[in-house]
C-alpha positions in Angstrom: 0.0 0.0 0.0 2.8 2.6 0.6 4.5 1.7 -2.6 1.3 3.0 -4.3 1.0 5.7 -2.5 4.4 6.8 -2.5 4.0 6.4 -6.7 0.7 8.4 -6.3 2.8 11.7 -4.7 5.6 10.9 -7.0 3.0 11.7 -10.1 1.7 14.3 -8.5 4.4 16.2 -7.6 5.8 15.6 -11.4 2.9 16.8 -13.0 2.3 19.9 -10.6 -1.6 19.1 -9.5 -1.3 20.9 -6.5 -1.5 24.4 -8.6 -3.6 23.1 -11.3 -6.6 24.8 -9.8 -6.7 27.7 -11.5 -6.9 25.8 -15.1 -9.7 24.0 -13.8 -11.4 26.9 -13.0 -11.4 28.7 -16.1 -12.8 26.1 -17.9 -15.6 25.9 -15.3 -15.9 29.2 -15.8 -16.2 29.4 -19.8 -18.8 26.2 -19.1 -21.2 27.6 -16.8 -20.7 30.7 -18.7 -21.8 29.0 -21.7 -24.7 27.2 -20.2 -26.0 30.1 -18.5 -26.0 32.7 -21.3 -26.6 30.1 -24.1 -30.7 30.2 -24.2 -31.9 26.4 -24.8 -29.6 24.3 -22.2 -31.1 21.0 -25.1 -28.7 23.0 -27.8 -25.7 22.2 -25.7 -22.3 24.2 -24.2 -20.9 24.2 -28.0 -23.1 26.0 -30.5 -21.1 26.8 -33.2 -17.7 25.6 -35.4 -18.6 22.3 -36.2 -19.3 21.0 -32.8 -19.2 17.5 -32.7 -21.0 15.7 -30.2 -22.3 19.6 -27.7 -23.2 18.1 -24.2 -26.7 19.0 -22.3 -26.1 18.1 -19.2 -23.9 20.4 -17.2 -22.5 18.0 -14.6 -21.0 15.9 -17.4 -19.3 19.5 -18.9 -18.1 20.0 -15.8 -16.3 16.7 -15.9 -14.9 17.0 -19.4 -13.4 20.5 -18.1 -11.7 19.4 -15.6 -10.3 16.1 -17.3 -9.1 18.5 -20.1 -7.8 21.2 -17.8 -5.6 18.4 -15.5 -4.7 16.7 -18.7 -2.9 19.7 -20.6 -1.7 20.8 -17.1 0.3 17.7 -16.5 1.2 17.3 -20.0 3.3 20.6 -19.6 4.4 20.1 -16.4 6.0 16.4 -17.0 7.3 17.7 -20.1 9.0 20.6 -18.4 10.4 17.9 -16.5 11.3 15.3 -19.4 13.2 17.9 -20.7 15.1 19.8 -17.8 16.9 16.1 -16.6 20.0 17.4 -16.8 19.7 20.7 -15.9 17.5 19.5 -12.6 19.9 17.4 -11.4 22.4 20.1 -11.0 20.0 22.9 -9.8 16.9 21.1 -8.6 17.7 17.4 -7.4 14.8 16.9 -5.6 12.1 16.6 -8.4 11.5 13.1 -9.1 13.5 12.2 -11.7 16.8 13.5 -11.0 15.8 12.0 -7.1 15.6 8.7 -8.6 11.7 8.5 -7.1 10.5 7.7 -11.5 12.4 7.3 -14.3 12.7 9.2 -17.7 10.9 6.7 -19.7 8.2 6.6 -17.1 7.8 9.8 -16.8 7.4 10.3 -20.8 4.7 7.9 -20.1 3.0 10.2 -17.8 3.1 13.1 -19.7 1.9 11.2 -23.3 -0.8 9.9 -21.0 -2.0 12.9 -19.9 -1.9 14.8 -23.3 -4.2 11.7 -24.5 -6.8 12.3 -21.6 -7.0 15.7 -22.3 -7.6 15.0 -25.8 -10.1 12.6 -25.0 -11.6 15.1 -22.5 -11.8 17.5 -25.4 -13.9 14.9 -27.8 -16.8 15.6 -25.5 -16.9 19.5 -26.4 -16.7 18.2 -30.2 -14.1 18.9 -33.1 -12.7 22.4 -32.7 -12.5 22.5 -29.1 -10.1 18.9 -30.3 -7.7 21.1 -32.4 -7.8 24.1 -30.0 -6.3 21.1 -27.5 -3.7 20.0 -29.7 -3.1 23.4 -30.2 -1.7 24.2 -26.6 -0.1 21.1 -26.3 2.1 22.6 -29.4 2.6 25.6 -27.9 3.9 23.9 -24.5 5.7 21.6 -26.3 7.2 24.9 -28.1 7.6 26.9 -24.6 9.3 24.0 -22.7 11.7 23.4 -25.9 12.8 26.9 -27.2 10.1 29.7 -25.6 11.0 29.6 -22.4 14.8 30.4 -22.9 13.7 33.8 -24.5 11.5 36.1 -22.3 10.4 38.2 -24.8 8.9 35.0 -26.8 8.1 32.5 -23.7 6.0 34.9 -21.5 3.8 35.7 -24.6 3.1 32.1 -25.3 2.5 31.7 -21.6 -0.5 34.4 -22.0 -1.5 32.8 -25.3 -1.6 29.0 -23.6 -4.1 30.6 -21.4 -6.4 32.5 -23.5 -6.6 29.7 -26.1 -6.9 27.1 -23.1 -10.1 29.2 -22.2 -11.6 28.7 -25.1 -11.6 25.0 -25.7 -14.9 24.2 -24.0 -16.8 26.9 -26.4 -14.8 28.4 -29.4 -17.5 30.4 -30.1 -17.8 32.1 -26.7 -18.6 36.2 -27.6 -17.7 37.4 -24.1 -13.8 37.4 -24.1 -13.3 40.6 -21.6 -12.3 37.0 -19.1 -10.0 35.8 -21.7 -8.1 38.7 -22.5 -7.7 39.6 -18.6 -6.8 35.7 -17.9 -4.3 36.2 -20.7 -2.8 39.6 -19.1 -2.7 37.8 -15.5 -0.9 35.3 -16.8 2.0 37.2 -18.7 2.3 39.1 -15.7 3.0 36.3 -13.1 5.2 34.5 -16.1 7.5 37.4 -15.8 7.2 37.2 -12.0 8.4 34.1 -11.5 11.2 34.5 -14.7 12.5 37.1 -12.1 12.5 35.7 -8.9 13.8 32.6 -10.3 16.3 34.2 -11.5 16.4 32.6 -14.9 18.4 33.0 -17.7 18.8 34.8 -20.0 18.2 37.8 -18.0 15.1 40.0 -18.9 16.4 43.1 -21.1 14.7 46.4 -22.2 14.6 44.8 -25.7 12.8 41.6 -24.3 10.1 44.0 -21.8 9.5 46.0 -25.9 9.0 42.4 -27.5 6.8 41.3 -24.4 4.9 44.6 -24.6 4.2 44.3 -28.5 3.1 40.9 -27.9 0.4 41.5 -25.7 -0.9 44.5 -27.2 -0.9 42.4 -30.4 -2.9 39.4 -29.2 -5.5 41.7 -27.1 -6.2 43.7 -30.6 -7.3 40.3 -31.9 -9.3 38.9 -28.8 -11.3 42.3 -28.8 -11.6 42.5 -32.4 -12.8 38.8 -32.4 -14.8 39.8 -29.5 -16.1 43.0 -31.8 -17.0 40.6 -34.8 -18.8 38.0 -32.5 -21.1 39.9 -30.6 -22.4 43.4 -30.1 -19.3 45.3 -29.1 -16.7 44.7 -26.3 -18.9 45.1 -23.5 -22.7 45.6 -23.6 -23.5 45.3 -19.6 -22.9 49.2 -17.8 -19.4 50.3 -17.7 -19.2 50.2 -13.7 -19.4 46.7 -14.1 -16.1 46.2 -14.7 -15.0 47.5 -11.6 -15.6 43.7 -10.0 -13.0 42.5 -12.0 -10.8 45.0 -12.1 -10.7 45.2 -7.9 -10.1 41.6 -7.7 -7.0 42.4 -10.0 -6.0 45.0 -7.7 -6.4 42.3 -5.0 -4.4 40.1 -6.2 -1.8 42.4 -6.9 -1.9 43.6 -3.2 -2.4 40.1 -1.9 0.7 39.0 -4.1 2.9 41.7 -3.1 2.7 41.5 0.3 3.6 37.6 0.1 6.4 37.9 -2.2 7.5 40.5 0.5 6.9 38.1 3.8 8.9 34.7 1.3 11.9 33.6 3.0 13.6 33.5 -0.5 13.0 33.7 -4.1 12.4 30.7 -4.8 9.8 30.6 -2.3 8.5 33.9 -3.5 7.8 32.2 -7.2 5.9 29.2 -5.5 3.8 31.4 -3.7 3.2 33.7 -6.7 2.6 30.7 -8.5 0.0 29.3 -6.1 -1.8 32.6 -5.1 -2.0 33.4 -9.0 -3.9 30.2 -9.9 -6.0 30.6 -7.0 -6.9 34.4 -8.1 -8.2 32.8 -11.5 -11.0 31.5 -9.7 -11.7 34.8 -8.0 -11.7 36.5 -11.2 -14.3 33.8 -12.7 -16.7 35.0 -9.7 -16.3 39.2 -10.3 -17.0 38.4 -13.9 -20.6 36.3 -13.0 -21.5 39.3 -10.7 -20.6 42.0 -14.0 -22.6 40.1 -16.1 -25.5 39.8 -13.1 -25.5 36.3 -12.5 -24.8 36.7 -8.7 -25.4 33.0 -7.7 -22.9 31.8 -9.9 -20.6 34.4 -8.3 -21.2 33.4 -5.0 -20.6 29.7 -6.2 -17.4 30.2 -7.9 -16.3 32.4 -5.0 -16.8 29.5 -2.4 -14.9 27.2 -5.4 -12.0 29.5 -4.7 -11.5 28.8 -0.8 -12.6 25.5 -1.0 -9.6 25.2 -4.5 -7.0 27.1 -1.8 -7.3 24.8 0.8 -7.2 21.8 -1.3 -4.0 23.2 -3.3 -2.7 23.9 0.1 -3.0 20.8 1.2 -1.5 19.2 -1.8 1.0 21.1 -1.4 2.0 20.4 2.3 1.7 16.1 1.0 3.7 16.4 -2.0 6.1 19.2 -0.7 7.6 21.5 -2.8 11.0 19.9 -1.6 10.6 16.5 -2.2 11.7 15.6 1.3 9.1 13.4 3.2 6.8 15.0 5.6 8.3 13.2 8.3 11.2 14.6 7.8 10.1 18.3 7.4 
């Protein structure tokens, strides 16, 4: 039995689960969305590009979001560490391969595995939310390979992972105010935790310019696209958008003061890390009370506390030192 379960934290702490929340939750988010602004719940979450086989029943949504969201989240986070062997061994020996806990070609298993089952996840949405899939698993494949060693190229792809992650339960969603903002939060806490890591190659003025361009680029298209679909950027009252933007402040506040209070840097990027991923949750909830649908607010705010203590407590199991928990 403690062979198994000693696997168990071994896969979990390779593939990251403990600060998959925030993934999860903005697929939830784009689902209920979906099913609560989408008239006839018998037409289904997916009404439009060619869906496949549009699901009418929200539980089983739910499900599909989350196995799609956990999928792609431990794809890229067993691929980071597929590819980083060498370079882990030197500077972070206890993750579990250079630890000896799994081995390469069992870990390659895990991350193939999980890029299936989010693919298979995504077949219940229909065809384009499929491709949109295989999509980010490009895009991570391209991040952990080449983007990440360039700032000005890797924290643009991080924000573009996110917004096009969004959209895989419903392409054809017409509010993408969320997206863009999930894609801005995103690039921020990417170059966040580039810094305190103290990665290299160091950020430059040349690579804050490229960063800059990139995501002024990409939100012209989400609110052109956003133009095109529907009937303008935002048709509820301006003031509206104050919920969202406070939680932003929030978090910004929130994540300042415990970057500030982390005994190192290192332990300042886990914490922006975990506290940024909860926040996406929070954000999910300020949008449902802009758009007046204050009972889905209220639900996805309790989903946040409940997410935090789960991800906390993953967190203190799988350790983010790979020691035991006897032994810390």
């Amino acid at each position: 039995m403690r062979p198994m379960f000693e696997r168990m934290m071994t896969t979990l702490q390779l593939t990251r689960l403990s600060v998959a929340f925030g993934a999860v939750s903005d697929l939830w988010f784009m689902i209920v969305l979906a099913w609560m602004l989408g008239g006839d719940p018998s037409e289904g979450i997916v009404t439009g590009w060619g869906a496949g086989t549009a699901l009418t029943w929200l539980p089983a949504a739910l499900v599909a979001g989350l196995v799609v969201a956990l999928g792609l989240f431990g794809y890229g986070a067993s691929l980071n560490d597929v590819l980083d062997v060498r370079r882990d061994a030197t500077f972070s020996p206890q993750r579990p391969i250079p630890a000896g806990r799994i081995r390469s070609s069992q870990a390659v298993i895990v991350t193939v595995c999980s890029l299936l089952t989010a693919v298979l996840g995504a077949t219940a949405f229909g065809t384009w939310p499929v491709w949109l899939t295989m999509g980010v698993a490009v895009l991570l494949l391209f991040y952990n390979g080449v983007g990440r060693f360039m700032p000005a190229v890797g924290v643009v792809v991080i924000g573009l992972i996110h917004g096009i992650h969004m959209l895989i339960p419903n392409p054809d969603q017409s509010i993408l105010l969320p997206v863009w903002l999930i894609m801005t939060h995103a690039m921020a806490l990417a170059m966040g935790v580039y810094i305190f890591e103290d990665k290299r190659p160091r950020v430059t003025w040349q690579a804050v310019v490229g960063i800059v361009f990139g995501w002024c680029f990409w939100s012209g298209m989400l609110l052109w696209l956003a133009v095109e679909r529907g009937d303008g950027i935002w048709n509820r009252p301006l003031w509206s958008l104050a919920l969202p933007g406070g939680v932003a402040l929030a978090c910004l506040i929130v994540v300042r003061g415990k970057c500030r209070g982390a005994v190192d840097r290192r332990a300042a990027a886990e914490k922006l890390k975990r506290y940024g991923a909860m926040w996406q949750c929070f954000y999910a909830s300020a949008w449902f009370f802009a758009l007046g649908l204050p009972v889905a607010g209220i639900g996805f705010a309790i989903l946040a506390v409940v997410g935090f203590i789960v991800m906390t407590t993953l967190r203190e199991v799988i350790g983010i030192t790979g020691r035991p928990i006897e032994f810390r």
